[in-house]
DRENMIFI-533089 format. One line per field, with one value per atom (N, C-alpha, C): residue number from 1; atom name; x, y, z; residue in one letter. Coordinates in steps of 0.1 Angstrom, whole numbers, plus 5000, padded with zeros to 4 digits. Example, Ala and Ser with C-alpha at 12.3 -4.5 7.8 and 13.67 -1.06 7.14 Angstrom:
REM residues 2
seq = [1 1 1 2 2 2]
atom = [N CA C N CA C]
east = [5132 5123 5132 5128 5137 5129]
north = [4943 4955 4967 4978 4989 5000]
up = [5078 5078 5078 5071 5071 5079]
type = [a a a s s s]
REM end
This chain:
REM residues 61
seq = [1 1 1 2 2 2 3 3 3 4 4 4 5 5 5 6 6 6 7 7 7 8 8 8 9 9 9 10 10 10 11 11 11 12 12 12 13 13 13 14 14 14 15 15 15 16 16 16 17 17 17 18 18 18 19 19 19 20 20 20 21 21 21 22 22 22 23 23 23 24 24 24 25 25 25 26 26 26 27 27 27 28 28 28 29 29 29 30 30 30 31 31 31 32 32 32 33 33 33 34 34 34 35 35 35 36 36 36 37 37 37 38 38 38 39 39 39 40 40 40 41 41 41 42 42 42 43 43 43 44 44 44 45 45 45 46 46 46 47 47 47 48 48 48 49 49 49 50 50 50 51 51 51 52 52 52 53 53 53 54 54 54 55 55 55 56 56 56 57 57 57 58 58 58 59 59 59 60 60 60 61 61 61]
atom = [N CA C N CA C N CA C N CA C N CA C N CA C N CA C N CA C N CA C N CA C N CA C N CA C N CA C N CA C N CA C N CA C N CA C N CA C N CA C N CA C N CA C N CA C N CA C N CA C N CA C N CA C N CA C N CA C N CA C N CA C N CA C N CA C N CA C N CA C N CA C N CA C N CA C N CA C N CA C N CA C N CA C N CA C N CA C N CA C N CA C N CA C N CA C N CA C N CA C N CA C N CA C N CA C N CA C N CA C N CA C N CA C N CA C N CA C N CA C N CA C N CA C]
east = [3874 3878 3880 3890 3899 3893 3882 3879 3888 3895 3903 3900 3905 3896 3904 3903 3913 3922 3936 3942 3947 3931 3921 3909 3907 3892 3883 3875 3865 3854 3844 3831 3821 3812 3803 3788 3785 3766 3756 3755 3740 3728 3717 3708 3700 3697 3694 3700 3714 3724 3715 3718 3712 3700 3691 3678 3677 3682 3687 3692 3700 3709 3700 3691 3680 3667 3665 3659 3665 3674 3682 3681 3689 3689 3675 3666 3648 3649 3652 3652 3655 3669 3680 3691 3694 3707 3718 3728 3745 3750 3763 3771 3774 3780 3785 3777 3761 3755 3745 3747 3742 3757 3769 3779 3779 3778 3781 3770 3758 3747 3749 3757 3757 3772 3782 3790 3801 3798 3807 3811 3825 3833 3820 3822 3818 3817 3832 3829 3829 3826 3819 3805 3795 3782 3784 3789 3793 3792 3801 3805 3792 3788 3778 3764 3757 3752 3755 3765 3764 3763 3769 3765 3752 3740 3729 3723 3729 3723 3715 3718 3713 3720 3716 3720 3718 3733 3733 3741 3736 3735 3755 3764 3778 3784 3774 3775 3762 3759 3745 3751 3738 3741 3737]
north = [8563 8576 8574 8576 8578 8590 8590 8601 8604 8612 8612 8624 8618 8624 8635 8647 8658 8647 8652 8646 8645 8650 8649 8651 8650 8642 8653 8647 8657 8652 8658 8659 8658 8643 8646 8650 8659 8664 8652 8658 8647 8652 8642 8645 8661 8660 8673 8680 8684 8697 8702 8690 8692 8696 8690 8702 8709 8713 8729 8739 8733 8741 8747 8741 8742 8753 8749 8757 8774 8770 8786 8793 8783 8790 8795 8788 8795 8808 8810 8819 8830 8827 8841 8844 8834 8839 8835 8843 8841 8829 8825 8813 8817 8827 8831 8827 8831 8830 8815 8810 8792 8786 8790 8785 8784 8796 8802 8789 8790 8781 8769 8758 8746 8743 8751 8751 8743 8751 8747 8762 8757 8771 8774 8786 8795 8781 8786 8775 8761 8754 8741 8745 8753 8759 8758 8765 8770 8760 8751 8735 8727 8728 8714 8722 8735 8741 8740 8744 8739 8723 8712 8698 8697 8709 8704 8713 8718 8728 8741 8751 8755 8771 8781 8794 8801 8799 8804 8821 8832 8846 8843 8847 8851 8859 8875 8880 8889 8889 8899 8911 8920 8931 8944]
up = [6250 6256 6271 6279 6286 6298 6306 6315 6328 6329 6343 6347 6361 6374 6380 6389 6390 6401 6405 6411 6426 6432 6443 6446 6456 6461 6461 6452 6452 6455 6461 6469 6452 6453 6444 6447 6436 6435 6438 6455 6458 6448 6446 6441 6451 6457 6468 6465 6464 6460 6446 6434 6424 6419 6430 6432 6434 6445 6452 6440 6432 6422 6415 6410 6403 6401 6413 6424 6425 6428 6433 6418 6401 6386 6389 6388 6385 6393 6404 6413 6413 6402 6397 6403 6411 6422 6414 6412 6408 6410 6408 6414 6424 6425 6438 6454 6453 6460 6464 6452 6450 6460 6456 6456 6473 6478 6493 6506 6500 6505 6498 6490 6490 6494 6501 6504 6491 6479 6468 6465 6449 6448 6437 6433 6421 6410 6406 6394 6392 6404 6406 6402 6408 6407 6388 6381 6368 6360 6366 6359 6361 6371 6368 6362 6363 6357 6343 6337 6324 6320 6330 6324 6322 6334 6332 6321 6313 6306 6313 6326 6329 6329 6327 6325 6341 6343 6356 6360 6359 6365 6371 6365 6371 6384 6383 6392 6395 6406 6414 6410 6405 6400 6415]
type = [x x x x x x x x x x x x x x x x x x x x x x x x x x x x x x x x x x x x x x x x x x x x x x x x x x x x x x x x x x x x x x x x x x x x x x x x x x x x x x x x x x x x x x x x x x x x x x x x x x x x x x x x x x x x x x x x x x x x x x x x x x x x x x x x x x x x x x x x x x x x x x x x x x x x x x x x x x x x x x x x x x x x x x x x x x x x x x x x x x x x x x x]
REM end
């Protein structure tokens, strides 16, 4: 299997982001607002959140 990469540069998840991410799910904070503080979009937050199996809040009520 054949993995290809988007067709630009993309910034990868330090281990620290990834804690932080973590951190923020346990917390309860949306993507939106994980996203805003690790200086990623929404659904980068969304995407690597689900690689790690984590149920991450869409939008603050």
């Amino acid at each position: 299997m054949i993995t290809r990469r988007a067709p630009y540069k993309t910034r990868r998840w330090t281990e620290a982001e990834v804690a932080a991410l973590r951190s923020m799910v346990q917390a309860g904070k949306d993507a939106r607002s994980i996203g805003k503080e690790l200086h990623r979009s929404f659904m980068g937050v969304q995407a690597k959140a689900k690689k790690l199996n984590l149920a991450v809040r869409r939008m603050r009520a």
